[in-house]
Residue, then its C-alpha position, 0 to 999 in steps of 0.5 A: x586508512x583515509x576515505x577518499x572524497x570518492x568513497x564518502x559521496x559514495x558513503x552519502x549516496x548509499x545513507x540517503x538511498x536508504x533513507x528515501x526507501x524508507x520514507x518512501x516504505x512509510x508514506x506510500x506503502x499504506x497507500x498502496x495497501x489500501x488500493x489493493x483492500x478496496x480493489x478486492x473488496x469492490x470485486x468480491x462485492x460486485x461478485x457477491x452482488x451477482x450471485x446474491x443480489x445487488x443489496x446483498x453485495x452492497x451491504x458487504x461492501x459496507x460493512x467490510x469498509x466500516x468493519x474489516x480494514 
């Protein structure tokens, strides 16, 4: 059977759809991941801060960006 000049753009369409999902999994992913990290982390801090004292939350926060990604 011959592929018609449909079922190749088709074909094309589907390959590149992938690869752009992918690049964007590579490039933007990451990125996403580590907005997430730091949201949590500064709301864990701020809660920290406001149970045990603002230098308290301020050394956790520090030392989980520097130490825990």
């Amino acid at each position: 059977m011959i592929p018609t000049r449909r079922n190749r753009a088709g074909a094309w369409l589907l390959v590149i759809a992938v690869l752009g999902a992918a690049t964007l999994l590579v490039w933007f992913l990451p990125a996403v991941a580590a907005l997430i990290f730091l949201a949590l982390l500064t709301f864990v801090a701020v809660v920290t801060a406001r149970t045990e004292g603002f230098w308290r939350g301020l050394k956790l926060f520090i030392k989980e960006v520097l130490f825990g990604w």
